[in-house]
C-alpha positions as CSV (number, residue, x, y, z in Angstrom):
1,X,-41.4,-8.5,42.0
2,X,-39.3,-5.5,43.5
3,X,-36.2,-7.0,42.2
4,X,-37.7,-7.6,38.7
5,X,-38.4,-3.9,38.7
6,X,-34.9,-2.8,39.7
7,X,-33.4,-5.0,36.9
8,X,-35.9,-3.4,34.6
9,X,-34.8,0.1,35.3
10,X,-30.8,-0.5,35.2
11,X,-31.1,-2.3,31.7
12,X,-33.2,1.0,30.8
13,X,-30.6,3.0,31.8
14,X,-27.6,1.2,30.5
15,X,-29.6,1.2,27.2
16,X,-30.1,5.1,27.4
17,X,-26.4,5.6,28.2
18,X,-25.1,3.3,25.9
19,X,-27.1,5.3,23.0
20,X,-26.0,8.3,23.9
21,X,-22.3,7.5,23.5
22,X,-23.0,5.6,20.6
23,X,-24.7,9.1,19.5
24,X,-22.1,11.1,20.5
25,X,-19.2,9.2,19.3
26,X,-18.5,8.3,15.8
27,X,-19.3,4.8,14.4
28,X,-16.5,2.3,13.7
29,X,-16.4,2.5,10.2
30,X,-16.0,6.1,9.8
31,X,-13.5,6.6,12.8
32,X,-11.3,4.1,10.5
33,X,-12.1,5.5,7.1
34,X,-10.9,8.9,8.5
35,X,-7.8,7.4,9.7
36,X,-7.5,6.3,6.2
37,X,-7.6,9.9,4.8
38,X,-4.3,10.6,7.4
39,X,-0.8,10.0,5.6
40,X,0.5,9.2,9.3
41,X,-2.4,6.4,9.6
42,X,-3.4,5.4,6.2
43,X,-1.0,2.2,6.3
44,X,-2.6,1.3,9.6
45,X,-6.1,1.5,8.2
46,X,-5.8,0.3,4.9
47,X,-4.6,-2.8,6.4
48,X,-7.1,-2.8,9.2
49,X,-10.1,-2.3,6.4
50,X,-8.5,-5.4,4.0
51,X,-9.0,-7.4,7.2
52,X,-12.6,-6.7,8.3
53,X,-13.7,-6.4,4.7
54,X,-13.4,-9.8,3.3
55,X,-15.4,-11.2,6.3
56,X,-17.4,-8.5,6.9
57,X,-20.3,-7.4,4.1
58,X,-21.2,-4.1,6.2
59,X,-17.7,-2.6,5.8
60,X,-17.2,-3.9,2.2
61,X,-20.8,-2.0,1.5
62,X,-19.5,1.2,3.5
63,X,-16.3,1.0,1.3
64,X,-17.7,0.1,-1.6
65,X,-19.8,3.2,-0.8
66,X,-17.0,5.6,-0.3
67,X,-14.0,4.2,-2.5
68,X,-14.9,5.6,-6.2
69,X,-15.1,8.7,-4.8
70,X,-11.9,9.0,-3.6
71,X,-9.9,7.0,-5.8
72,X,-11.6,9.2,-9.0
73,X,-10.6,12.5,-7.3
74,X,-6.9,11.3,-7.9
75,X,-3.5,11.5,-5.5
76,X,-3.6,15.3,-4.7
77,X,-1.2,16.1,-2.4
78,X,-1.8,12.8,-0.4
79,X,-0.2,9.8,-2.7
80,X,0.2,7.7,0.4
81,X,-3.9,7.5,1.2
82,X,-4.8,7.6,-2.4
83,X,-2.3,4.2,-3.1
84,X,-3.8,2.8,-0.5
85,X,-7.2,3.4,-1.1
86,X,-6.5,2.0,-4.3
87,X,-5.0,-1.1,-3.0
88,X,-8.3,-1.8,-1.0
89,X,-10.7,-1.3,-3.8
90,X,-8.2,-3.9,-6.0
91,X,-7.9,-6.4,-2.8
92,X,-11.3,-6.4,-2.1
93,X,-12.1,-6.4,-5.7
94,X,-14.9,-3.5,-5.5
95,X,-16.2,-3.5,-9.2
96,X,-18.5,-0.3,-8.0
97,X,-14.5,1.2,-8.1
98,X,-13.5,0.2,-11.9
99,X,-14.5,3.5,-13.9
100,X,-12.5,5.5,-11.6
101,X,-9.7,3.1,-11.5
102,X,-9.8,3.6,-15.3
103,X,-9.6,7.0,-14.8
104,X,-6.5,6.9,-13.4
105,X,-5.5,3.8,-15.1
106,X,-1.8,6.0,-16.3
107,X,-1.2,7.1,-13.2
108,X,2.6,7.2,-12.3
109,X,3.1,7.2,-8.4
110,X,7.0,6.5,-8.2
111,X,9.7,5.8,-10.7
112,X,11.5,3.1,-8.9
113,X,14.0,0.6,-9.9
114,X,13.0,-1.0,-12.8
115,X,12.7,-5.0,-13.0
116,X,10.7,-7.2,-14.9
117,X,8.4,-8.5,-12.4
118,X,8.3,-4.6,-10.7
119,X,6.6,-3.9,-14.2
120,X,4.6,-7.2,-14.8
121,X,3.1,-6.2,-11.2
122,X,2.1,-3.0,-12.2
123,X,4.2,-1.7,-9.1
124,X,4.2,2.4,-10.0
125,X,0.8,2.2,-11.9
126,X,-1.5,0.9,-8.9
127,X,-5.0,1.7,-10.5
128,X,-3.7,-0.9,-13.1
129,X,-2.3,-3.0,-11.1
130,X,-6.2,-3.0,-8.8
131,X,-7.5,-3.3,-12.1
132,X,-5.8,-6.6,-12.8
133,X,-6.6,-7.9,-9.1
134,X,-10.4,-7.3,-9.7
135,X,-10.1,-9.3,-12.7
136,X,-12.6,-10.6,-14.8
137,X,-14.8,-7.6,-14.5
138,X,-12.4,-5.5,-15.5
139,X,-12.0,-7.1,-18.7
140,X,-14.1,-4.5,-20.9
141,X,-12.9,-1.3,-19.4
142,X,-9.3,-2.4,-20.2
143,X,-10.7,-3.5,-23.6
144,X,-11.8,-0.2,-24.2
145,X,-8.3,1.4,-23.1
146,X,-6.4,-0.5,-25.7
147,X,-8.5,0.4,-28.6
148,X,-8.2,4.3,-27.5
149,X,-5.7,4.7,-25.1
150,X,-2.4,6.2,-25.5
151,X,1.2,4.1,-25.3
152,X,1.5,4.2,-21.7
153,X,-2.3,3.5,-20.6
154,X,-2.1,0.4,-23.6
155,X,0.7,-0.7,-22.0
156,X,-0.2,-0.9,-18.7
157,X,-3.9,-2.4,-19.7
158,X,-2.0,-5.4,-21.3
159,X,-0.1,-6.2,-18.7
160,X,-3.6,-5.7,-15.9
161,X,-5.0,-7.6,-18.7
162,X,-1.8,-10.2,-18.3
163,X,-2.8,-10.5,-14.3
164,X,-6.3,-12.1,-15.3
165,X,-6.5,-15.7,-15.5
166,X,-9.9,-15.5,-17.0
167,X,-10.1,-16.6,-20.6
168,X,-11.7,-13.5,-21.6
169,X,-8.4,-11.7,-20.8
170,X,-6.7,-13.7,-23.2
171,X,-9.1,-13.5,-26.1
172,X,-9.1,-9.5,-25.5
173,X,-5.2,-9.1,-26.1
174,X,-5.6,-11.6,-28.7
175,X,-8.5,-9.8,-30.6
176,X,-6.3,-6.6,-30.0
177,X,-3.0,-7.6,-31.6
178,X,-3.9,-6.9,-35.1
179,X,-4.6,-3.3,-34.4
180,X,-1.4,-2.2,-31.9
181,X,0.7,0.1,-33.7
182,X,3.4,0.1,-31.2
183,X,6.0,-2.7,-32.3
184,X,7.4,-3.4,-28.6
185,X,3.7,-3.7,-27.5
186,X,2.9,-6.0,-30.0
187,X,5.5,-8.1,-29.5
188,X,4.7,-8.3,-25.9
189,X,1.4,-9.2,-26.4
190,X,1.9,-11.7,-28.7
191,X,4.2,-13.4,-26.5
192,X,1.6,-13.2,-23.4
193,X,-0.8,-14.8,-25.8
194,X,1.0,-17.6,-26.7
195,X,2.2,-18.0,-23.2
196,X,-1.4,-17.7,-21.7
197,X,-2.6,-20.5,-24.4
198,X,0.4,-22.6,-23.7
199,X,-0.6,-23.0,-20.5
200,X,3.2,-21.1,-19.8
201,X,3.8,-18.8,-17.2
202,X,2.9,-15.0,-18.1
């Protein structure tokens, strides 16, 4: 009896001390989403995150949470964390995150060395390029940016567009290709559409 009572009052206390440094610290989650917002750790974390969240439905909820957010305030002065945050919500394919990928679906982050599979992978435009990893959903938003965007954003929705399997991609640029005024453009898509119902790779 004494010794049941001892037990009972040391797993009272380690209860009450693990609490309050539970309390007093800061949850896992949020310790790693603000390594995130570091340049100096963002890599670190962003890889970490991609990890844990496609086993793990609390942190893809806390993400999915947070991401939009971020991603819709744009780059800034911190192009590192904002690319990566971007990369997370495409990997994870966090649908909650498509209007502000949209958003920022013409955003340049570097002008690298040009090749054709650089710019089929949307390597510079990385809202696109998370756009075309979400896929399907994605669909009507990058509908909607070919029949208003400008050159640039068109372009880089046909080729997101171009990184969806889904048959729904295809019709899209298909249904689009009668109305693109821009003669490289059309050509392009034309191609992918024959390609994509060819069975080809695109």
């Amino acid at each position: 009896m004494k010794l049941t009572i001892q037990m009972g009052i040391c797993l009272t206390i380690l209860m009450f001390w693990g609490g309050s440094l539970y309390g007093q610290g800061t949850p896992p989650n949020e310790a790693l989403f603000q390594k995130l917002q570091s340049d100096r750790t963002s890599g670190e974390a962003c890889e970490r995150f991609l990890k844990l969240g496609k086993k793990e439905a609390d942190v893809r909820k806390y993400l999915t949470a947070r991401l939009p957010e971020k991603i819709a305030a744009g780059p800034g002065d911190h192009i590192i964390v904002w690319e990566n945050e971007v990369r997370l919500a495409g990997l994870l394919r966090i649908v909650e995150a498509i209007p502000s990928l949209i958003q920022h679906i013409g955003q340049v982050i570097r002008q690298s060395y040009s090749t054709f599979s650089s710019e089929e992978m949307l390597r510079d435009f990385p809202a696109g390029a998370a756009l075309g990893e979400i896929g399907e959903p994605a669909v009507p938003a990058l509908s909607s940016v070919l029949e208003s965007g400008d050159l640039q954003k068109r372009w880089v929705a046909s080729r997101a567009l171009n990184m969806i399997e889904a048959t729904a991609a295809t019709e899209t640029l298909s249904k689009h290709l009668p109305s693109e005024s821009d003669p490289k453009l059309k050509a392009y898509i034309e191609d992918m559409v024959q390609r994509r119902r060819a069975g080809l790779p695109h």
